[in-house]
C-alpha positions as CSV (number, residue, x, y, z in Angstrom):
1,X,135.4,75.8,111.9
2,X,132.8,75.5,108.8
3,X,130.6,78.4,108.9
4,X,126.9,77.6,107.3
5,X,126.2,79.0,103.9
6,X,123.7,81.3,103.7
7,X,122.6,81.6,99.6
8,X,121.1,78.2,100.1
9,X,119.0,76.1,101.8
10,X,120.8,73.4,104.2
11,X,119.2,70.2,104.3
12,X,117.0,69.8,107.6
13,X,119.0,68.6,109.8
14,X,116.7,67.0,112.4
15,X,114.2,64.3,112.3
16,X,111.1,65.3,113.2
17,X,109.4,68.9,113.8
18,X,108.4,70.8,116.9
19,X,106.5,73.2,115.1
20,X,105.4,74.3,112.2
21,X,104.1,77.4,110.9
22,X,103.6,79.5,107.9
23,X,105.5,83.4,107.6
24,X,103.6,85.8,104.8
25,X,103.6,89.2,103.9
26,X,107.2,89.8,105.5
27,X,109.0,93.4,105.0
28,X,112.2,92.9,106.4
29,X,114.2,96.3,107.3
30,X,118.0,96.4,108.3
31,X,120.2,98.9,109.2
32,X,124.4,98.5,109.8
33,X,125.5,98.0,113.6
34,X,129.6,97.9,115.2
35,X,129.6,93.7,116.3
36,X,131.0,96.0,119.2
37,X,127.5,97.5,120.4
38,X,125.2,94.3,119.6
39,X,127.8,91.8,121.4
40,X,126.7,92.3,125.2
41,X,123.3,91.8,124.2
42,X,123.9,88.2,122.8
43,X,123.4,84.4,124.4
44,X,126.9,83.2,126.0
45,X,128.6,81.2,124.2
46,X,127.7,83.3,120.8
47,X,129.2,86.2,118.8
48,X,127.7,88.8,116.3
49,X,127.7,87.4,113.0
50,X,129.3,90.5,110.8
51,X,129.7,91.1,107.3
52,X,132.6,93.2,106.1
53,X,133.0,94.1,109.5
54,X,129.6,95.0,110.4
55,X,126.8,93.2,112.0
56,X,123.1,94.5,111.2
57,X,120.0,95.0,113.5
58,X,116.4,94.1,111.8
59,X,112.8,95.1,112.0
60,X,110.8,92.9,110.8
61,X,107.0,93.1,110.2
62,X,105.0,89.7,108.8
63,X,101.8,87.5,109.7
64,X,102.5,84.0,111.0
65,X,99.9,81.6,109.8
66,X,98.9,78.4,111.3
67,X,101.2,77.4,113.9
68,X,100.6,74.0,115.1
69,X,102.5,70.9,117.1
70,X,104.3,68.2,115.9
71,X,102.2,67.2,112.7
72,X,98.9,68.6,114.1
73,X,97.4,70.9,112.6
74,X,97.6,74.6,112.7
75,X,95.8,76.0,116.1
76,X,92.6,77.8,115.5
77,X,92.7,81.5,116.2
78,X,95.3,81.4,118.5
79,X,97.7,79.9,115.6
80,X,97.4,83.0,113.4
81,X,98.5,86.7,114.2
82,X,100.5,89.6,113.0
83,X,104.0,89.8,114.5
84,X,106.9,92.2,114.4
85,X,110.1,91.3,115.7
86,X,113.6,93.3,116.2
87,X,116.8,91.2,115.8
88,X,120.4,90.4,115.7
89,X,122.7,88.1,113.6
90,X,124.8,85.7,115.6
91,X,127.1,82.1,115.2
92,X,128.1,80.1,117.7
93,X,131.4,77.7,118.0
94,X,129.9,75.1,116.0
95,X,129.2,77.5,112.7
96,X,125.7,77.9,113.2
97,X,124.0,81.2,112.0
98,X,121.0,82.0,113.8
99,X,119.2,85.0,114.8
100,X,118.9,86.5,118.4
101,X,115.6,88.3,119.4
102,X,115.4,91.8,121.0
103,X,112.1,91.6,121.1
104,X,108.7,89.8,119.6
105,X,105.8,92.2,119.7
106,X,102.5,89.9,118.8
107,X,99.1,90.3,118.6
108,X,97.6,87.0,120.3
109,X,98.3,86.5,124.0
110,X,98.5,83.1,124.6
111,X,101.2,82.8,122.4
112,X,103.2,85.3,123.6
113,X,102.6,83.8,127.3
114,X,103.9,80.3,126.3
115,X,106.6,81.5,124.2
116,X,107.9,83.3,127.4
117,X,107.4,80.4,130.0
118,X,109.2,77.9,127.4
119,X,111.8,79.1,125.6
120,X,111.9,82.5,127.4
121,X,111.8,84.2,124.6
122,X,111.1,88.0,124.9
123,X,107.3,88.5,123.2
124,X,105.0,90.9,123.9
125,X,101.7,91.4,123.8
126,X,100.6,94.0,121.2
127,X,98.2,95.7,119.5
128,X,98.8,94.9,115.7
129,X,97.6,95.4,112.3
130,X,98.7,94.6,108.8
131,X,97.0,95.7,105.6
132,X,97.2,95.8,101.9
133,X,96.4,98.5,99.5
134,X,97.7,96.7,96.0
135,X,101.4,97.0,96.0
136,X,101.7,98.5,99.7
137,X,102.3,96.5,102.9
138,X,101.5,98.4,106.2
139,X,102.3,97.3,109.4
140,X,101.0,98.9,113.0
141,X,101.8,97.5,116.4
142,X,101.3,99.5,119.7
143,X,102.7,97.4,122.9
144,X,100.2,96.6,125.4
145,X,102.4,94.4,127.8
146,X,104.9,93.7,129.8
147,X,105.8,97.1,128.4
148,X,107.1,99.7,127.8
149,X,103.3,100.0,127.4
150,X,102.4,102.5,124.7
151,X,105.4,101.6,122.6
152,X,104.7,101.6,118.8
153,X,105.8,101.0,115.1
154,X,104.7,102.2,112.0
155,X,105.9,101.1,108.5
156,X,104.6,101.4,105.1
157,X,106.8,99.7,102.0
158,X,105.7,99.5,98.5
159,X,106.7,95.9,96.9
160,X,109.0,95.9,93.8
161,X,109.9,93.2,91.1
162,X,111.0,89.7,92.6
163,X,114.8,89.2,92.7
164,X,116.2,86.9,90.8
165,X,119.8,86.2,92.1
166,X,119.8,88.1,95.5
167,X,123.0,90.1,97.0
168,X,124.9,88.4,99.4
169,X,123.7,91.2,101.9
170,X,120.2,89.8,101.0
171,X,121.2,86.7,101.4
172,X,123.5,87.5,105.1
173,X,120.0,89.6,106.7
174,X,117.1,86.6,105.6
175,X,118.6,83.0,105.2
176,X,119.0,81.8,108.9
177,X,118.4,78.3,110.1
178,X,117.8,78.7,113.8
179,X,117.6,81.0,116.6
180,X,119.6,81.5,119.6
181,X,118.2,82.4,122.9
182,X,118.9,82.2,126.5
183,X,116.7,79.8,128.2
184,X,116.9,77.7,131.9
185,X,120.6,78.6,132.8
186,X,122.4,78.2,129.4
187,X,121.8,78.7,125.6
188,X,119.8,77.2,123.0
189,X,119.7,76.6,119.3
190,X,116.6,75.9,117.6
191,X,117.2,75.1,114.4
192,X,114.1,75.8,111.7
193,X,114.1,74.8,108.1
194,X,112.4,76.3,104.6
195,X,112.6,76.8,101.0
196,X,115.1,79.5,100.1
197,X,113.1,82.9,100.6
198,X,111.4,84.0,97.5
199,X,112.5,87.9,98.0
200,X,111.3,91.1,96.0
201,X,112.7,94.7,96.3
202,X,111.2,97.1,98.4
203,X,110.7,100.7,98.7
204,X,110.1,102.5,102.1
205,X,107.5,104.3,102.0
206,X,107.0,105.6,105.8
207,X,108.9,104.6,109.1
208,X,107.8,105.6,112.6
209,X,109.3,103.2,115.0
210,X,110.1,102.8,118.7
211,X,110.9,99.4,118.9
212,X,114.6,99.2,118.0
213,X,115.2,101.7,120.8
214,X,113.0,100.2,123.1
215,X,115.1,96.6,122.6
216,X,118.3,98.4,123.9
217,X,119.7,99.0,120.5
218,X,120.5,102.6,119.1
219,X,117.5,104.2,117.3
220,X,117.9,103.8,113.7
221,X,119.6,107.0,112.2
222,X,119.2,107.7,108.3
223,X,117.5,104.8,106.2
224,X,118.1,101.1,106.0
225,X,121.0,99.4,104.1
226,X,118.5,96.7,102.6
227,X,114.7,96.8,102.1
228,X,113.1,93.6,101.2
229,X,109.6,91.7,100.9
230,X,108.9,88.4,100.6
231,X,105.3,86.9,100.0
232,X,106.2,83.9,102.4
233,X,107.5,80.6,102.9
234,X,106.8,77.5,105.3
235,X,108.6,77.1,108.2
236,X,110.0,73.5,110.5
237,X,111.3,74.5,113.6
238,X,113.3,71.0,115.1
239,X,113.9,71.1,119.1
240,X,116.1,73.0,120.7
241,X,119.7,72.2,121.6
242,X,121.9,73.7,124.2
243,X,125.4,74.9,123.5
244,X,127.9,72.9,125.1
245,X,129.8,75.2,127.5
246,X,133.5,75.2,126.8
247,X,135.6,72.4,129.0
């Protein structure tokens, strides 16, 4: 089985976009897990993607810019929000890398509503904020619903010099080509495409967060193995595939 790279970009490998969408201002946090813990929470049909023999959970704080249809453009007001997800790393029996989503926590609701009726992915509706201050990124997001209501996050990193040839833990926690998800009785991959990340070392700066814990994963204990920002990059998602169950 050939296993997708991750220190590059693959070439897209569908035809024509479902959506399309800009990620900025991403802070992306990560913190060693046992494949052990993380592997009832995954999709069937998909195992925890490790590294040296460990996978990694994520927390990761960005504003998506712009989401639109097809090659519509990017929906007004609704299209454009701040968003702060917790993850896992997966591959399936094809050799597809993709992440799996504990949680979404976003600050426009009728994104979050069709997200959930579609693809049912796990987003929440959130109270959220990001701001600069020069070289600091803060991120704030208090859960409004379907809960835990009151749930929050807190994280304040100060961005470093860009990163010229990136580790391949770097490049293991941010280059992923799809996600996998559990959706209408089986498992989907939707596959995404963009530029190799443009990434810059990090340095965190404050961390108050109840969001790992809250997606059924350990809280976080001492600081994360890998810190990292990245001013952005465009995004294709293709549609979504299901995983052929084995015969």
């Amino acid at each position: 089985m050939n296993i997708e790279p991750v220190d590059h970009a693959p070439r897209q490998a569908f035809p024509w976009a479902v959506l399309r969408q800009r990620w900025e201002d991403l802070t992306f946090l990560h913190w060693a897990v046992a494949p052990e813990i993380v592997a009832p929470l995954l999709p069937a049909g998909t195992r925890p993607d490790t590294m040296d023999g460990v996978s990694f959970v994520g927390l990761i704080g960005f504003r998506m810019v712009g989401l639109g249809f097809g090659r519509g453009p990017g929906v007004p007001y609704f299209g454009t929000f701040a968003e702060t997800n917790v993850r896992l790393y997966s591959v399936d029996d094809t050799g597809r890398r993709a992440v799996v989503f504990r949680s979404l926590d976003a600050s426009r609701l009728l994104p979050v509503l069709v997200a959930r009726a579609t693809l049912r992915l796990p987003y929440l509706w959130s109270s959220m904020r990001l701001d600069h201050d020069g070289d600091r990124r803060s991120y704030r997001c208090r859960r409004r619903w379907p809960g835990p209501a009151g749930t929050t996050s807190a994280m304040v990193v100060r961005v470093g010099e860009r990163i010229a040839d990136p580790t391949p833990l770097e490049h293991f926690v941010t280059a992923r080509w799809g996600l996998h998800t559990r959706a209408h009785g089986g498992t989907l991959h939707l596959p995404n495409w963009h530029p190799r990340w443009p990434l810059h070392r990090a340095e965190l700066l404050h961390l108050d967060d109840e969001l790992v814990a809250a997606a059924g994963l350990p809280a976080p204990v001492g600081p994360p193995v890998s810190v990292l920002y990245s001013p952005g990059v465009r995004v294709r998602f293709g549609p979504p595939v299901a995983l052929r169950r084995p015969g």
